[in-house]
N, C-alpha and C positions, 0 to 999 in steps of 0.2 A: 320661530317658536323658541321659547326660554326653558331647555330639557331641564334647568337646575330647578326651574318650579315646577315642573311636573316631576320630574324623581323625588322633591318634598313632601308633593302632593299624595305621592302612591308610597312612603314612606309615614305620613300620617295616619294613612288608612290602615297600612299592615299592621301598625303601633294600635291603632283604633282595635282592630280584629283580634291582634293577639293577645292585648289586656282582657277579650271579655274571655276569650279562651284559658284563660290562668286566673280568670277568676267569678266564685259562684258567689250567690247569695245566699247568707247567712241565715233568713228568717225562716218558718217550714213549711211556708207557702210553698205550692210548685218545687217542691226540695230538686236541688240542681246536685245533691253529692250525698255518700253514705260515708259513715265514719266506722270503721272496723273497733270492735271492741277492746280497751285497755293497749292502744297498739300508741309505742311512742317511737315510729319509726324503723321499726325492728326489720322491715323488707330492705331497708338501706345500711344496715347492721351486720350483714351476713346471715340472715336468717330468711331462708330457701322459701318456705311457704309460712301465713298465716291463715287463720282459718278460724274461723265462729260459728254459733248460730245466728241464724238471719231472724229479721223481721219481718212482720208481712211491708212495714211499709219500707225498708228496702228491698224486698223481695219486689214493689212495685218499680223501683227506680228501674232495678237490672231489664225487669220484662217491657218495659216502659221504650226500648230501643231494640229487642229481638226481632218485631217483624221487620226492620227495615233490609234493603235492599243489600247494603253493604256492610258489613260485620263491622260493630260499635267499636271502639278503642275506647280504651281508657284508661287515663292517668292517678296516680298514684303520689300524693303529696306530702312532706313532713317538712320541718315542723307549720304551722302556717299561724299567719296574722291579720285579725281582725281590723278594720280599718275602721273609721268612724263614717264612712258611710252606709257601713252592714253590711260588706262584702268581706268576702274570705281568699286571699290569696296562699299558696304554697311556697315557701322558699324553695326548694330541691320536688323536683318529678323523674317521674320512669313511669313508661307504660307497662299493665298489668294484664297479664289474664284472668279475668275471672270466671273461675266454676262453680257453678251449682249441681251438690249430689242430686239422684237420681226424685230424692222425697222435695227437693226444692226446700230445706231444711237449712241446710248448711252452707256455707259459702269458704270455697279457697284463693287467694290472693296470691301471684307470682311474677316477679318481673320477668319478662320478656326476654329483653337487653339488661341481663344484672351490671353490668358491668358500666351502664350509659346514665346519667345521673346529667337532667336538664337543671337550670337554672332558671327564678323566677325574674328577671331584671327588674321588672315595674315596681319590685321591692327598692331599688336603685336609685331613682330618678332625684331624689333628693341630694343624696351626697355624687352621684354622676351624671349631671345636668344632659350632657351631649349623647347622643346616641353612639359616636364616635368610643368615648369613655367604657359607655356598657356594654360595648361590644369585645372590647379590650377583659373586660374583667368577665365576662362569659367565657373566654378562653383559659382564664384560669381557675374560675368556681368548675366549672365542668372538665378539667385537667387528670390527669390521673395519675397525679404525684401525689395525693393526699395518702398518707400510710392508715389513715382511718376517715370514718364519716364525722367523728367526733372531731378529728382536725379539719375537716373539709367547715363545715358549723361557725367553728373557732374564726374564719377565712371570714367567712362570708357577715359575721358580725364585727367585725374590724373592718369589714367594708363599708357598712353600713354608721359605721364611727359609731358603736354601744358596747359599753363594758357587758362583758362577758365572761362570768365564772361555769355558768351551769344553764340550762335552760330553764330551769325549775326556779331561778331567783325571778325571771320575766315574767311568770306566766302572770297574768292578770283573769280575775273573774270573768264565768262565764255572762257573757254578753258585751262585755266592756271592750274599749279598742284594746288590741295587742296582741302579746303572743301567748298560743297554747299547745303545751305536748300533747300533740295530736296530730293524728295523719285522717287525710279525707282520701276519699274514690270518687273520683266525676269522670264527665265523658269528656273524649279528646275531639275538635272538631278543630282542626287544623292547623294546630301548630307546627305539627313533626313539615308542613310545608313555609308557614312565614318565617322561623328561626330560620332559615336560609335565605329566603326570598328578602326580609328585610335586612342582613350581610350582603348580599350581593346590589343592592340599590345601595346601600349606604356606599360599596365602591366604586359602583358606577356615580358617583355624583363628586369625588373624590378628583377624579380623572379630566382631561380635554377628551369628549365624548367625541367631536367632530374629527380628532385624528385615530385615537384608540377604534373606532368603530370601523373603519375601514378595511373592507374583506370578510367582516360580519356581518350577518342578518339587518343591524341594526344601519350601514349605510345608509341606505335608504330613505331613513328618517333626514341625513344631512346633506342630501342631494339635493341641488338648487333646479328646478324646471319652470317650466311657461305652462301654465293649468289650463290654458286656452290652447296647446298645441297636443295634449291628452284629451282622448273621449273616453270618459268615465263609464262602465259598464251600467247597461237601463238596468235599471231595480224592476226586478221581477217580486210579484208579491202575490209570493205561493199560498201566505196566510194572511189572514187582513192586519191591517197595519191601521191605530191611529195618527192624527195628523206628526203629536213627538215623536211617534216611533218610526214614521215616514222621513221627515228632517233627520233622523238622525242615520237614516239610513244610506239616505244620499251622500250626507256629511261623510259619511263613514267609504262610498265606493270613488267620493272623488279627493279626498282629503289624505297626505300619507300615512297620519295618523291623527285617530278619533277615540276618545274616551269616554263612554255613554253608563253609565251611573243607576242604580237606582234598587231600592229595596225588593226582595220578593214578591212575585206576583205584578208586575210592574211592565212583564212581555219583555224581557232582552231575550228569550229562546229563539220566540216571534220573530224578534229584528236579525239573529244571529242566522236561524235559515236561509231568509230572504235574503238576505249578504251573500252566504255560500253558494247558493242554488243561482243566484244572478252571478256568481262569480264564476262559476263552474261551466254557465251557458254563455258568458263573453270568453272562452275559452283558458283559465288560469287556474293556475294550482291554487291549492286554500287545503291551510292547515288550521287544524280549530284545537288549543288546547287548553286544558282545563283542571286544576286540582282537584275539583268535582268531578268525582269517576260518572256518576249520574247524570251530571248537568250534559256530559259529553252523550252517554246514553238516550237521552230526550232529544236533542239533537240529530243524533244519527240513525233514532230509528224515525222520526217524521220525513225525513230527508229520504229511507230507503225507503219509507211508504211511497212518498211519490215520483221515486225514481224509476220503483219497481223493478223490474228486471234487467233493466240499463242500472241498477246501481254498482258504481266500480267505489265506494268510500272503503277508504280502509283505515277499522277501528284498532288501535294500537294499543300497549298499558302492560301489564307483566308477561312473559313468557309464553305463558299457555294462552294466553290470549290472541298474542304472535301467530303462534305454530297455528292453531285453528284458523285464524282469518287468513293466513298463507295456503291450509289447502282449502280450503272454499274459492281460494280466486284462483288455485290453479287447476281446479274440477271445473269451474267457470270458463277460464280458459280455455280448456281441452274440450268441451262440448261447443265453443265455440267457433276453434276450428273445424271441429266434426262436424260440424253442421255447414261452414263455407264449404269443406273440401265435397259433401254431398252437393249442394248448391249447383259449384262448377262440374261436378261429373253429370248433374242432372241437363246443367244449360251444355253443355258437350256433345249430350245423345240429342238434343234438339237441333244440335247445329251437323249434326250426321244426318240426322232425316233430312232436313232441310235443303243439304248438298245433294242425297239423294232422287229426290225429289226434281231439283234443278235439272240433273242427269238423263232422267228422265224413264 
């Protein structure tokens, strides 16, 4: 297998992911962001909170994401640039909290991490072709050698090779491509994970993977065997499966590595139990992990549906999460030898009667 075209390949995809994540659409169809009133960056300024009254139709955006599952993030952008396709990207982000007073009136804006100022690259791509390049000037746009935001600005438009006196000489009419002093509010949906994920593939493709891998996880993939001298674990198909998602399932318990693709709604949950659960019943560890705290949760409570009460998974992720799934398996534990240690005192007094009995 050729790892240099699939670490391109999974390098694509994260550049594919992370450009939609850094950037909304401009028209107010489906509004993807709210823009905080007369604000020309001032949270990246030194200035602790801002704060307005809201709209109702932002007040739909914020409510637009409360019921979910996992508490919204969201990013915080200045100054940004209109593109001529009608998207809106940010140069500089930082995740914000956002609060609504008690009347749902007013809204307050705060960074999180004041101090942590992300950088947009895809601003980039022209004057730093290689991914190599943007990654190089990511460590210094997001540096914290700039004695101001206004020098950090300065940086970043000498990046981009554009004279730069002021931001007010660029701004260009609203609707038109370019730039405008202004900050947006949009949701974050997974950058704070690809800005690493694609650093760390960009060095793994850098390296000889077949030497560097060795004593790693990753082994495995460079290990030469006979497929005919491994029996591939039977596919158990706890959930139906169709025929793609069957092939691929197979592909996936006989193959060392398999990459199965596919938009929402599409069954990889499907495919992903039936992997686990056949893997777990040919006797093998299986770890399942996942950026989607969710995706991990749909998995692992169909899996404890049908494990039931033999279910030994253990779901991992912040601290408290730890500590809880630690004493649940050792209450689990401890009722489970409670229960041999009765077992064998019970088969004990049978086997005294028993001798009894013989005795006469």
């Amino acid at each position: 297998m050729d790892y240099g075209k699939l670490l391109s390949f999974y390098l694509a995809c994260v550049e594919e992911e992370d450009l939609r994540n850094k950037q909304v659409k401009a028209d107010g169809f489906n509004r993807q962001y709210i823009a905080p009133e007369a604000d020309e960056g001032e949270l990246f300024r030194n200035v602790e909170n801002i704060y307005w009254n809201i709209s109702e139709e932002q007040l739909r955006f914020i409510e637009r994401y409360t019921g979910e599952i996992e508490r919204p993030r969201y990013l915080y952008g200045y100054p940004v640039y209109r593109n001529n396709n009608g998207f809106i990207l940010p140069l500089f982000m930082g995740e914000v909290e956002v609060e609504l007073d008690q009347q749902k009136t007013n809204i307050t804006l705060r960074l999180i991490h004041p101090g942590t100022i992300q950088v947009n690259l895809h601003l980039f791509k022209r004057t730093h072709p290689s991914l190599a390049e943007r990654l190089a000037l990511q460590d210094t746009l997001e540096s914290t050698d700039f004695g101001s935001f206004e020098a950090r600005i300065r940086k970043a438009f000498e990046e981009r090779q554009e004279q730069y006196e002021s931001l007010e000489e660029l701004i260009t009419p609203a609707g038109r491509e370019g730039w405008k002093n202004a900050s947006i509010v949009f949701r974050d949906t997974g950058g704070v994970y690809t800005n690493q994920l694609r650093r760390e593939l960009e060095q793994m493709r850098k390296i000889n993977l077949s030497k560097e891998a060795a004593g790693t996880a990753l082994q495995t993939l460079f290990e030469t065997y006979n497929r005919n001298e491994i029996e591939p674990p039977e596919l158990l198909e706890i959930v139906p499966l169709n025929q793609s998602q069957r092939n691929a399932s197979i592909a996936a318990l006989s193959e060392p590595l398999t990459v199965i693709t596919g938009p929402p709604g599409t069954g990889k949950s499907q495919v992903v139990i039936n992997l686990i659960t056949s893997m777990e019943a040919a006797g093998h560890r299986v770890l399942f992990a996942s950026k989607n705290n969710r995706a991990v949760d749909v998995v692992r409570e169909k899996i404890a549906e049908i494990l039931d009460c033999d279910d030994w998974t253990l779901r991992l992720g912040n601290k408290k999460m730890i500590d809880e799934e630690r004493q649940v398996r050792i209450e689990q534990a401890i009722a489970i030898q409670h229960n041999n240690v009765e077992m064998i005192s019970d088969r004990g007094k049978e086997l005294v009667v028993c001798q009894d009995c013989i005795c006469g």
